[in-house]
C-alpha positions in Angstrom: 27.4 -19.1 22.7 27.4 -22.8 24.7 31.0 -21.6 25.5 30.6 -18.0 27.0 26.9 -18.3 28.2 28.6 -19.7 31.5 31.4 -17.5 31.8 29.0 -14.3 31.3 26.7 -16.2 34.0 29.4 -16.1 36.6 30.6 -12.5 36.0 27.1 -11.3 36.2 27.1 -13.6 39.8 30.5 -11.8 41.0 29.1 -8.2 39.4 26.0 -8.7 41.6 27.7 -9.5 44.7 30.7 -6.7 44.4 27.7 -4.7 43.8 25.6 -5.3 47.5 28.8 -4.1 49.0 29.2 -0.5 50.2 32.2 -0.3 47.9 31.9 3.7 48.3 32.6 3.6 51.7 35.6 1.5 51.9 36.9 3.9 49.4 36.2 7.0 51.3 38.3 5.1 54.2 41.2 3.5 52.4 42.9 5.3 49.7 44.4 2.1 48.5 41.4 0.4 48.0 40.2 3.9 46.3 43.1 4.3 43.7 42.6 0.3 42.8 39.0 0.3 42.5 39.5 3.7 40.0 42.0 2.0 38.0 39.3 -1.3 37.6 36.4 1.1 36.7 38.9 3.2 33.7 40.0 -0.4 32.5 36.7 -2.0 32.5 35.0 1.0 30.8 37.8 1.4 28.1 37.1 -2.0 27.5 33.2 -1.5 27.2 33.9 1.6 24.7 35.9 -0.5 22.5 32.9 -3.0 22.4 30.5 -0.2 22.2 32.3 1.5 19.1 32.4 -1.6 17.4 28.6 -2.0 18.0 28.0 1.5 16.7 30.3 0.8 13.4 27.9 -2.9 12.7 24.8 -1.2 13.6 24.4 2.4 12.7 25.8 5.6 10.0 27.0 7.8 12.8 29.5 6.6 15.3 29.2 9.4 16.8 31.0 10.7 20.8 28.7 8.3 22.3 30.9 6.8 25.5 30.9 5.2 28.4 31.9 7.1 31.7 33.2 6.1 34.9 30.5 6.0 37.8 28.1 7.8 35.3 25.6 4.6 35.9 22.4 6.0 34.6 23.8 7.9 31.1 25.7 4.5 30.7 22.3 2.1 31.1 20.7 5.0 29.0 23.8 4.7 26.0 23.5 0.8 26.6 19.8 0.8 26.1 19.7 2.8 22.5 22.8 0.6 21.2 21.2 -2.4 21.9 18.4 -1.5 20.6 19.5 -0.4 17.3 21.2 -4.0 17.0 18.4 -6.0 17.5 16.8 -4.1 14.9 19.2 -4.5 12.5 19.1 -8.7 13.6 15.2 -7.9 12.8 15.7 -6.6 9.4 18.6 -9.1 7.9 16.5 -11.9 9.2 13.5 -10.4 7.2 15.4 -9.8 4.2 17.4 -13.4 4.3 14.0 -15.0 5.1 12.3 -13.2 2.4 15.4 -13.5 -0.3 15.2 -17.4 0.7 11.4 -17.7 0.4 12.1 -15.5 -3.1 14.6 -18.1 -4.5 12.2 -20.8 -3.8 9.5 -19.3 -5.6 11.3 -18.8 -8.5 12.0 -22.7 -9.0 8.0 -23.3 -8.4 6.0 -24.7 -11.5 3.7 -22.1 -13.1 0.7 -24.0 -11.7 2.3 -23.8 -8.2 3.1 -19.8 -8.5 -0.7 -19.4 -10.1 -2.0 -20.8 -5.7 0.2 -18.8 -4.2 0.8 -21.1 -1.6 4.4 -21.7 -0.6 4.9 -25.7 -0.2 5.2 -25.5 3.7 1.2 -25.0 3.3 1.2 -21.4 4.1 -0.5 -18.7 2.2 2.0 -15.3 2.2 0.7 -11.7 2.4 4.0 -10.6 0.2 4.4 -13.6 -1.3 4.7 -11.9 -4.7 6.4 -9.2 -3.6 9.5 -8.8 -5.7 12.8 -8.7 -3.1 15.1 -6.9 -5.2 12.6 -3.4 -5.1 13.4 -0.9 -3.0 9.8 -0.2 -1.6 9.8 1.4 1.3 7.5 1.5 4.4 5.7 5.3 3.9 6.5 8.0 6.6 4.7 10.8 6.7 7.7 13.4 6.4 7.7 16.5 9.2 6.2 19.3 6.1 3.2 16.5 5.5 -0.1 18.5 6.2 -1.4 17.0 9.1 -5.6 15.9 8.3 -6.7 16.9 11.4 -6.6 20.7 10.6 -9.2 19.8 7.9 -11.7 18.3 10.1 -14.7 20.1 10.5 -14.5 20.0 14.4 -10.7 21.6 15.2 -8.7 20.2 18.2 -8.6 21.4 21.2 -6.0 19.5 23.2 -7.0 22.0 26.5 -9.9 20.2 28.4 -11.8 21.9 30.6 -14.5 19.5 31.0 -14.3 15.5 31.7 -14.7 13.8 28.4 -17.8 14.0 26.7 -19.3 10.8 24.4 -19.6 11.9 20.8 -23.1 10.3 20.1 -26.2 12.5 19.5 -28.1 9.4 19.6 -28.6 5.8 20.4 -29.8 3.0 18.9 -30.2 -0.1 20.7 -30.4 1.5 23.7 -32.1 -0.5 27.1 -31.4 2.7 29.2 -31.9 6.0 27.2 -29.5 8.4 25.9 -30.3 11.3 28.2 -29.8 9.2 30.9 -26.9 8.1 29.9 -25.0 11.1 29.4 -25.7 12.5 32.7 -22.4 13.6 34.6 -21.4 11.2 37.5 -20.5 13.6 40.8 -17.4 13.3 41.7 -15.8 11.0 45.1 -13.0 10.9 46.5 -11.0 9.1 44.2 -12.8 9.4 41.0 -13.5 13.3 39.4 -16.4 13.9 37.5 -16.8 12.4 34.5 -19.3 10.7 31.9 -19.8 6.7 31.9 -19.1 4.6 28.7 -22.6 5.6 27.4 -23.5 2.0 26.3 -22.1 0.7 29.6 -25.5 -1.0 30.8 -25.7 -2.7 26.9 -22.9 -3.8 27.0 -22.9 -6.0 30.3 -26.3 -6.8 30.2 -27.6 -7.7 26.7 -27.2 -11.2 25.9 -25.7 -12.2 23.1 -27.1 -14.5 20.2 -28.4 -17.9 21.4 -27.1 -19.3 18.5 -23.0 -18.5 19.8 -24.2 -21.2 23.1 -24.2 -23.9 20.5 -21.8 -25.5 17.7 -22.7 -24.5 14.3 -24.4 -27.0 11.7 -21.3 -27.9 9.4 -23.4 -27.1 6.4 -23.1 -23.8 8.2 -19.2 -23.5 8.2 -17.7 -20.5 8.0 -14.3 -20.7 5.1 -13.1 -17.3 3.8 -12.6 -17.0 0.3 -8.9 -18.1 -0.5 -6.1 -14.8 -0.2 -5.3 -15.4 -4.2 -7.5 -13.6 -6.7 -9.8 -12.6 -3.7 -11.3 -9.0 -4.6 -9.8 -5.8 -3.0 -10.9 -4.4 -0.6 -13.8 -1.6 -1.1 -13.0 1.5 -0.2 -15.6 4.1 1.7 -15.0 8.0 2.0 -18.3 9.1 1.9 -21.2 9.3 3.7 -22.8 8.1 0.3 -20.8 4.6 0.3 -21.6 4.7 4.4 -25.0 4.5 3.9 -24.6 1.6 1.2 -22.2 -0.3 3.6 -24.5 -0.1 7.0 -27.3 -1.8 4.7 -25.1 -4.6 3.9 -23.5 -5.1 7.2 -27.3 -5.0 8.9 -27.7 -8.5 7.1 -24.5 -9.8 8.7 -24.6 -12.4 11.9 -20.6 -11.6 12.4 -18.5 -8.9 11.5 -14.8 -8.9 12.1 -12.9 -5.0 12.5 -9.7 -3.8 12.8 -8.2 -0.2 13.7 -5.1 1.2 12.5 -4.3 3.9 14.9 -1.6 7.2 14.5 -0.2 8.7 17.3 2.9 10.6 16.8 1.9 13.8 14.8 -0.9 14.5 17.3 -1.5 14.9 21.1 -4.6 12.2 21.5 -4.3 10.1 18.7 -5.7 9.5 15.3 -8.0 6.5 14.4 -6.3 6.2 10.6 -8.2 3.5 9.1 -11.0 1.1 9.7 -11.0 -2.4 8.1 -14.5 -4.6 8.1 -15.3 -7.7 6.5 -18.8 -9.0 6.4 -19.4 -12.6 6.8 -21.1 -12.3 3.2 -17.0 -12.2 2.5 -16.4 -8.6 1.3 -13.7 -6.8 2.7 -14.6 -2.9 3.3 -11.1 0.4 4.2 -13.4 2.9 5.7 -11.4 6.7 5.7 -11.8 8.2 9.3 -9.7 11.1 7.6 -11.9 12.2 5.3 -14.0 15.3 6.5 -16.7 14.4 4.5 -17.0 11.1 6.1 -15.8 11.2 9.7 -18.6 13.2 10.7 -21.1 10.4 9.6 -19.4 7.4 11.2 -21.4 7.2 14.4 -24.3 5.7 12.1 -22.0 2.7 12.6 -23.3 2.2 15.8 -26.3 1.0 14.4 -24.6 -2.2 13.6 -21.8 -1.9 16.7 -24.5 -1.8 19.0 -26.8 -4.4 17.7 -26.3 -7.3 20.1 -27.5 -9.9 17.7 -24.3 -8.9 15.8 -21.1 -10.2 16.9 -18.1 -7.9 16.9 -14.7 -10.0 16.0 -12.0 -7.6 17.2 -8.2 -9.2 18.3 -7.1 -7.7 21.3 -9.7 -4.9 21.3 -8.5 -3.4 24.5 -7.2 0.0 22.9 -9.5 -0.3 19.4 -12.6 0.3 21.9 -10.9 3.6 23.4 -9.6 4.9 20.1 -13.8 4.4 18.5 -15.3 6.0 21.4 -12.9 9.2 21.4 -12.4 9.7 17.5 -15.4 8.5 16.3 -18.5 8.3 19.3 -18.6 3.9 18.6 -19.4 1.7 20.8 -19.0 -2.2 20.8 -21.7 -4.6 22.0 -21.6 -8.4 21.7 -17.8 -8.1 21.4 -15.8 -11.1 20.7 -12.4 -10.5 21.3 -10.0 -13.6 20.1 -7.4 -12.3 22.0 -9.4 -13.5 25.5 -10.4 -16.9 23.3 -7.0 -17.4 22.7 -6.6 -16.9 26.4 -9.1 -19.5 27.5 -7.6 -21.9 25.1 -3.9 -21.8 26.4 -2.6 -21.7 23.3 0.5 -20.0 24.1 0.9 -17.3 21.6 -1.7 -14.9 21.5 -0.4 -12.5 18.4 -3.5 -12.0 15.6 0.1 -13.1 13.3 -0.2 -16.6 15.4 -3.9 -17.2 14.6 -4.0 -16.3 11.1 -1.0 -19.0 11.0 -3.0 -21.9 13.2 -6.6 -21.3 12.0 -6.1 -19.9 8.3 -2.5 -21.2 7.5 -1.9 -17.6 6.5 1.8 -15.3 7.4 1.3 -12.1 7.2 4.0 -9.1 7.2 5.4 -7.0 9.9 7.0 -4.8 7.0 3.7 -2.6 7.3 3.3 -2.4 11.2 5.0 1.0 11.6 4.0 2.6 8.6 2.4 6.2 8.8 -1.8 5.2 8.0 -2.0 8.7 7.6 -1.1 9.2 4.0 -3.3 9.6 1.3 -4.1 7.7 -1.3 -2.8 4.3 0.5 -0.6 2.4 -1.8 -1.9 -1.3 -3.0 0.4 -3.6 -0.8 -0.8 -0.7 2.2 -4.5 -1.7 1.3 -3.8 -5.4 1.5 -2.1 -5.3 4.6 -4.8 -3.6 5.8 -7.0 -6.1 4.2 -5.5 -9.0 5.5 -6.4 -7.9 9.3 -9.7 -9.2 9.3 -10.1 -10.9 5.9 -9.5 -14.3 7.8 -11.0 -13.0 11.1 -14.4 -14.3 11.0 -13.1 -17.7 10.2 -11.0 -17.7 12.7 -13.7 -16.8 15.1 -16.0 -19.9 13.9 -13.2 -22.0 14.5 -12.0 -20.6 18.3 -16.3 -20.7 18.8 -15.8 -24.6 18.3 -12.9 -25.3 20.3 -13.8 -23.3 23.5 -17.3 -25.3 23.2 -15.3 -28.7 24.6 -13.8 -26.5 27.5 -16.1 -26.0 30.0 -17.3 -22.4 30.5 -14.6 -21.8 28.4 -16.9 -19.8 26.1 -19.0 -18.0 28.7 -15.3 -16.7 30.6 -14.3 -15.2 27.2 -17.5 -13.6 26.3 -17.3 -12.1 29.7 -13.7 -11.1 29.1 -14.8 -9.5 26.1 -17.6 -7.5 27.7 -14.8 -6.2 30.2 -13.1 -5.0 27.6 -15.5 -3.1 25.9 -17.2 -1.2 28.4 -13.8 0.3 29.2 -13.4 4.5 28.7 -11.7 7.1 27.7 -10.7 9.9 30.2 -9.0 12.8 29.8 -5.9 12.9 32.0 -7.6 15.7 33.9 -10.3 13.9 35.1 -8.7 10.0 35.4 -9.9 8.6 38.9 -6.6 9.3 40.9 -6.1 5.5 41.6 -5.6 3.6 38.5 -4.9 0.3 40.5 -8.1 0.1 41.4 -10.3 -3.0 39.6 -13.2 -0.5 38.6 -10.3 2.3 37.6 -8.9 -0.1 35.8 -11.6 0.0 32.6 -10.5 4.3 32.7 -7.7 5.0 29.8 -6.2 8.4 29.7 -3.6 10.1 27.0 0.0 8.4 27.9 1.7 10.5 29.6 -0.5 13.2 29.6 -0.3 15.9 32.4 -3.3 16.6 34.3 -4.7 20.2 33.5 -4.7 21.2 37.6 -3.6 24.3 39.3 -1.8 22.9 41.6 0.2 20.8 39.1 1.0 23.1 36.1 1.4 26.5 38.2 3.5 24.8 40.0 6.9 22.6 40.8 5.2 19.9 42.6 8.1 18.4 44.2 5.7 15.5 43.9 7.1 12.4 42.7 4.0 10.2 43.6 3.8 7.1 40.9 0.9 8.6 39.2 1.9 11.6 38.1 3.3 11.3 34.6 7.1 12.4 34.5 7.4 9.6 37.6 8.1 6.8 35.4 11.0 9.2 33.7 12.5 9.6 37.3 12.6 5.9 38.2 13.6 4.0 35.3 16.4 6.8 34.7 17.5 7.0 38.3 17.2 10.6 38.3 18.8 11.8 41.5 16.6 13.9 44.2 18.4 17.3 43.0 17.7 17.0 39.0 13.9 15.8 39.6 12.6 19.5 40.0 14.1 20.1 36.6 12.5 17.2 34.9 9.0 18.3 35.8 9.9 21.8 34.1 10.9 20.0 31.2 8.1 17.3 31.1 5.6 19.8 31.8 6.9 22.5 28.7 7.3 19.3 26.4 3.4 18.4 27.8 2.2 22.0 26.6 4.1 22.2 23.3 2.5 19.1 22.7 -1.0 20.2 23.4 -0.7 23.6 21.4 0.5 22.1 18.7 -1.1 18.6 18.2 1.5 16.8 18.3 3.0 13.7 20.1 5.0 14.8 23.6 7.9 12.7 21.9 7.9 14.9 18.4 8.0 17.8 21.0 11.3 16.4 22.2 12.6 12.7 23.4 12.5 11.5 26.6 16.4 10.7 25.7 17.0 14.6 25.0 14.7 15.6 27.8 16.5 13.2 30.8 20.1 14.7 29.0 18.8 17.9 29.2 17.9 17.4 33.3 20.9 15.7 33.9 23.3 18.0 32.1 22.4 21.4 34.2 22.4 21.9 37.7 20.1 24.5 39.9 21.4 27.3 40.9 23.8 27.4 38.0 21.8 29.4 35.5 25.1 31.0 33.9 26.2 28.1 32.5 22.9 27.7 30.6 22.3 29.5 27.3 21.7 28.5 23.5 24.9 26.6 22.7 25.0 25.0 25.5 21.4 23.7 25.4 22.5 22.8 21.6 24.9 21.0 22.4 23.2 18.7 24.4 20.4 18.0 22.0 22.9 17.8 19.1 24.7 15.2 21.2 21.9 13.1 21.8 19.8 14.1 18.1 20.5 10.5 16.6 18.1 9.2 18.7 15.3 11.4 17.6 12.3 14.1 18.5 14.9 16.8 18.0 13.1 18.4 15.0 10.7 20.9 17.0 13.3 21.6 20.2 16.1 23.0 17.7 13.4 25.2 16.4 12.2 26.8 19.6 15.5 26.2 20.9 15.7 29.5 22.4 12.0 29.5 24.5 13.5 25.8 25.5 16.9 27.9 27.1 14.8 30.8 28.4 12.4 27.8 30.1 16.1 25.7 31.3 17.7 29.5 33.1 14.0 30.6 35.2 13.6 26.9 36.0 17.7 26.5 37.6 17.0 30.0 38.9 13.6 29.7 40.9 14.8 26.2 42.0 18.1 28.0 43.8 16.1 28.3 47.3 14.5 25.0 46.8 15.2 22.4 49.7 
């Protein structure tokens, strides 16, 4: 590396400057400098094909026609993109396993009494360490025939809005300003469309919270969680029955720390999966959002959310308050977020994986980050992974409470940072104020990539290509030329609806990799040269890197949708 970092540094310099020359035009002028400039671009793609192929041999099954092209610059950066990609994920996974098959061999040379802590001899505590390498667990993914729980909830989905976002609650304890008050719809202005405020809005900035936070805590009153090894698992609540027992325990608590874990790929919104709690009388509580019984019930929770003499530990809350409020009608007062501590101390790294490792000398896995929380029943090393989100949480807030007490109004800035983030809201894409840059727009999340339910967007071809309508970002970071864009917004816009009448995630519906191939492979005007095969063949091509499932089914709406779209865009300027 010490050897070729410099020579890659100074081909990247020479690139760059051949590059902010008009090398087009002295081509079109000179047909010298044309047929030498050619014969550079075949060599020096031949040569990034051979490295590519050899890339795709290492990192993947399938070394499949993928290629680069001469002067095909954005299909090139796309191909790039995926293949590096895959490599560092396969540099991901063999560091894992080596780590872990190191860490392994270690353990087996530990004394019994040293393998009874648990404890590795760096001094850290391992969510896996037990975990025998040699298995072949796998991370569970819910497969494309899994029943999706959603269709058993006793409210269906319905992913066509035709009104600004509603809050859930029916009522509201805790309240300073009342609940009839506060769900009166806000009259639209020029920027911002009707809508609902965050119903606990004027709580939530206004109560104070607990004296006691201003001050350090007695150390007879320190806060230790009981050790990972042999602590009890986690109890699990699925009915409004075991509700009702936890919200009288958690009523006794002066801290609380939760944790979401949040599904959004088979479904258009999003699916709250699983909620973790652990009471600073040390239990750890799974509550089932899934289960129709229960998920009904769950905005008695609020009760405890909204008590301001509660604290809330949450790490990096920003999305958990948006994915309570539209699943489940719960609202956060007296939030701490460590995230915003973490912040005010500088600490550098502000993962929850860094401050279980500073404050509770505690490594936890990434194994079960991408794993599908929608799966019933949850498998044991699922429930302590799970588990281990806010098991520690509470201690770490005690001890982040002490340290940002010898900062000045270290403290007070992350409370109020905290507050910020939980008054934030959801919106449907529909009704988002039309300038999200704005600091008060700001707090205002919307569906990603959602298309706004508006005449004069889905009736239409917009020929818009203002930054915040949706399929923008898909124009700019692909370099979509002028003449393709109209096609995109088809596309984007059938993907959008697909999405919404099935539940499901735009990108199940079809990849933005298949979708950009798809705008970039047939031109307007040209609508004989569109039909099944060839519409196959492009998603075939580009399959391996996924959401191709649902387009080869409805392949032939997909081509119908492709031909009216090349035809009505003929007389298009």
């Amino acid at each position: 590396l010490e050897e070729y970092a410099p020579i890659l540094k100074n081909l990247i310099r020479y690139s760059s400057a051949v590059n902010a020359k008009d090398i087009s035009f002295y081509k079109s002028i000179d047909p010298a400098i044309k047929e030498k400039a050619n014969d550079i671009s075949s060599e020096i793609t031949d040569t990034m094909n051979d490295m590519l192929m050899s890339a795709l041999t290492v990192s993947t099954d399938d070394t499949a026609d993928f290629k680069f092209k001469v002067n095909s610059e954005t299909e090139n950066n796309q191909v790039l993109s995926n293949v590096l990609d895959t490599l560092l994920e396969k540099v991901e996974i063999n560091l894992d396993n080596h780590y872990k098959a190191k860490k392994n061999k270690h353990h087996q040379l530990l004394n019994s009494n040293q393998r009874s802590s648990n404890t590795a001899d760096d001094g850290y505590t391992y969510l896996d360490q037990n975990e025998d390498v040699s298995s072949s667990s796998t991370v569970p993914r819910g497969g494309a025939n899994m029943e999706k729980p959603q269709t058993k909830f006793l409210d269906p989905v319905n992913n066509f809005e035709t009104t600004p976002f509603k809050p859930l609650i029916k009522f509201k304890p805790n309240a300073l300003k009342p609940l009839q008050e506060s769900l009166q719809l806000v009259e639209p202005t020029d920027d911002v469309p009707l809508h609902y405020e965050n119903p606990y809005a004027y709580e939530i900035m206004n109560t104070e919270y607990p004296e006691w936070i201003l001050n350090s805590v007695p150390e007879n009153e320190k806060y230790e969680s009981i050790p990972w090894v042999g602590s009890p698992e986690a109890q699990w609540v699925d009915t409004p029955e075991k509700l009702d027992s936890l919200l009288v325990e958690l009523n006794k608590c002066k801290v609380i720390a939760i944790d979401l874990e949040h599904h959004d790929y088979r479904t258009y919104h999003g699916l709250t999966s699983l909620m973790q709690i652990t009471s600073d009388s040390k239990v750890d509580y799974l509550i089932d959002p899934l289960s129709p019984t229960l998920r009904p019930h769950l905005t008695i929770l609020n009760e405890v959310f909204t008590n301001p003499n509660i604290i809330k530990v949450l790490h990096g809350a920003f999305m958990d308050v948006i994915w309570l409020q539209r699943d489940l009608g719960l609202y956060l007062v007296s939030l701490f977020d460590t995230f915003h501590a973490a912040k005010q101390l500088a600490l550098g790294k502000y993962s929850l994986a860094f401050l279980l490792e500073e404050y509770a000398k505690f490594r936890t896995s990434k194994k079960w980050q991408l794993a599908d929380w929608r799966i019933r029943p949850l498998s044991a090393e699922m429930k302590d992974y799970a588990k281990a989100d806010t098991h520690f949480l509470i201690e770490i807030f005690y001890k982040m409470h002490e340290d940002l007490l010898k900062i000045p109004n270290a403290l007070q800035k992350a409370l109020y940072a905290s507050r910020k983030v939980a008054v934030r809201r959801f919106e449907y894409s529909t009704y988002r104020p039309k300038n999200l840059s704005m600091s008060s727009n700001s707090e205002v999340v919307s569906t990603s990539g959602s298309v706004p339910l508006l005449d004069e967007i889905t009736k239409q071809i917009t020929l818009n290509y203002d930054r915040d309508l949706p399929w923008t970002n898909l124009i700019y970071s692909n370099g979509i030329p002028l003449e393709r864009r109209p096609l995109l917004e088809v596309l984007f816009k059938w993907r959008d609806n697909q999405a919404r009448l099935n539940d499901e995630s735009p990108r199940y519906i079809m990849s933005d990799f298949i979708l950009v191939s798809l705008a970039n492979n047939f031109q307007i005007g040209h609508e004989s040269a569109v039909d099944v095969n060839s519409v196959m063949a492009v998603i075939n091509k580009h399959s391996k890197f996924g959401g191709s499932y649902y387009v080869r089914k409805c392949v032939k709406e997909l081509t119908d949708t492709i031909k009216d779209a090349v035809m009505e865009l003929k007389g298009v300027d």
